[in-house]
C-alpha positions in Angstrom: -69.1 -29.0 47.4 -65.7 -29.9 45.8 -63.9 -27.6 43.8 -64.1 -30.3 40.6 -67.9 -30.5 40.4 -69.7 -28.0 37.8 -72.7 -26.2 38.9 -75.8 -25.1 36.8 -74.0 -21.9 36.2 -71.6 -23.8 33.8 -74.6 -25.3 31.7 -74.2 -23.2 28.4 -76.4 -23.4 25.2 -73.2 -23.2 23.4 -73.5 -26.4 21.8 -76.6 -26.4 20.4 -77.0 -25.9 16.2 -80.3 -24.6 14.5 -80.9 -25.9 11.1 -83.1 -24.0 9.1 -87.0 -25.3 8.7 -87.2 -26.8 5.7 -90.9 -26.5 5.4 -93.1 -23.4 6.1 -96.6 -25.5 7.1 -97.4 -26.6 10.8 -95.8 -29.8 12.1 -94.8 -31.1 14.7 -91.7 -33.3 16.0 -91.4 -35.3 18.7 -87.9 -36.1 20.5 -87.1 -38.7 23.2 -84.4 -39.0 25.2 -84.3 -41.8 26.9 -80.9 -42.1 29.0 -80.9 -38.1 30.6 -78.0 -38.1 33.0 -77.2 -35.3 36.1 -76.0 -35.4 39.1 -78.5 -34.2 41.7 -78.0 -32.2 44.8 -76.7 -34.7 46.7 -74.1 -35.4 44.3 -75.7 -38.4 43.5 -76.3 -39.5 39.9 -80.1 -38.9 38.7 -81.3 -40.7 35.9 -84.6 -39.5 33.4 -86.3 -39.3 30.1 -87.0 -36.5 28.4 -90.0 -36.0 25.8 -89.6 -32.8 23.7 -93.1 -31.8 21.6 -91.7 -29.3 18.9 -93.5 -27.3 16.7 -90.8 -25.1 14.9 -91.0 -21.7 13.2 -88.0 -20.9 11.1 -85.6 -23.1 12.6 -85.3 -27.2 13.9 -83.1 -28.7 16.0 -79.9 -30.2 14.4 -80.1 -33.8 17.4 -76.4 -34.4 17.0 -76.1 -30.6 18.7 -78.6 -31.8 21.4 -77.1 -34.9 22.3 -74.0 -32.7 22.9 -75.6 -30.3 24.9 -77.1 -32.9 26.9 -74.0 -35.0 27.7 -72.7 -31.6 29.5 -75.3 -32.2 31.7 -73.8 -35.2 33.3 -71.2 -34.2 35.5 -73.6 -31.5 36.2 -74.7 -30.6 39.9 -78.2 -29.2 39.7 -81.9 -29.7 41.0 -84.7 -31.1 38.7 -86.6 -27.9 38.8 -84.2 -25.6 38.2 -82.5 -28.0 35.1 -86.2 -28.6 33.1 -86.1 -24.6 33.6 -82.5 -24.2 32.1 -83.3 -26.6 29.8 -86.6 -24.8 28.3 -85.0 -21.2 28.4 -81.7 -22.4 26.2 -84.4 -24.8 24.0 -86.5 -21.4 23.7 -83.7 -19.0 23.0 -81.3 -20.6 20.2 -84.9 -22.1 18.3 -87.7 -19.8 18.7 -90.5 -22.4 18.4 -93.8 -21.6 17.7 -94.5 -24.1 20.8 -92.2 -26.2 23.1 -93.7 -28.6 25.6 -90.6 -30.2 27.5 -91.9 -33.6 30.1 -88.9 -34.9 32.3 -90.0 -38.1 34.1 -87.4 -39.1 36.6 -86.5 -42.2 38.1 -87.5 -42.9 41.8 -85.1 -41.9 43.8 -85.8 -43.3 47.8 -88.6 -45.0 46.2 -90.2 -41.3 44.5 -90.5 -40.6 41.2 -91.3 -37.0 39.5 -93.0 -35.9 37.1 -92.3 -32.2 35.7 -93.7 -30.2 32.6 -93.3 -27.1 30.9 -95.0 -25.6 28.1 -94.6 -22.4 25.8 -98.3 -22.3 25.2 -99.0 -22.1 29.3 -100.5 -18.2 29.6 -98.1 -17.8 32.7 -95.1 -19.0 30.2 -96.7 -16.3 28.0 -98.7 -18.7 25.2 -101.7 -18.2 24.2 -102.8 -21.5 25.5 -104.2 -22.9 21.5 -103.2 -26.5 22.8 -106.0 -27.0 25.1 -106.1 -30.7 24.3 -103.1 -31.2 26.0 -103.7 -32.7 29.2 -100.9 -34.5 31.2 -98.7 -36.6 28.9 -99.4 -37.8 25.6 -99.8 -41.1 24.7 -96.3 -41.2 23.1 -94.8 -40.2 26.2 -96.6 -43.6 27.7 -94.5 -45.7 25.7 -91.2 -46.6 27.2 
């Protein structure tokens, strides 16, 4: 790999900014990011969207901060699985959510598309599983 390129390893949570919650009943948000840029392992650009189901505790996320974060991500060399990992960890860490569900639906690549999830209320991610209703994307994630 050329010395220029940046690994995962220089993906940093840096740039993302908690606001405080400015309510203290349940809600949730729901954040779409349509144009999610990296540059896959074969140094290839790799193109997805991103839907983010939020419920936060004490803090939100400010979406100028994640727009930052996720421009990083584009000059990035990294494999889907690990990055929705990376992703959910930093998400997890600077906002503390009472539950983060993160989809990343890639575009075909050699005529294969892929589908990944991860959720905070899975018990192997250690939830509690209270979002049973949950299953495979909802219907806002459907509209493109």
């Amino acid at each position: 790999m050329p010395s220029h390129l940046r690994t995962y390893q220089n993906i940093t949570s840096d740039l993302l900014v908690a606001l405080p919650n400015p309510s203290n009943q349940a809600y949730e948000i729901n954040i779409k990011i349509p144009e999610f840029t990296f540059l896959g392992v074969q140094e290839q650009p790799d193109f997805a969207t991103i839907y983010l189901v939020f419920h936060p505790h004490e803090k939100i996320i400010e979406l100028k901060s994640l727009k930052h974060y996720v421009y990083q991500l584009r000059d990035i060399v990294v494999s889907y699985e690990r990055l929705i990992n990376i992703f959910y960890d930093h998400l997890m860490a600077v906002y503390q959510p009472e539950r983060l569900r993160i989809l990343m639906d890639c575009n075909p690549r050699g005529g294969i598309s892929s589908r990944l999830t991860i959720d905070s209320d899975w018990k192997s991610r250690g939830g509690q599983e209270k979002y049973k209703e949950w299953h495979g994307a909802s219907e806002w994630c459907e509209l493109k």
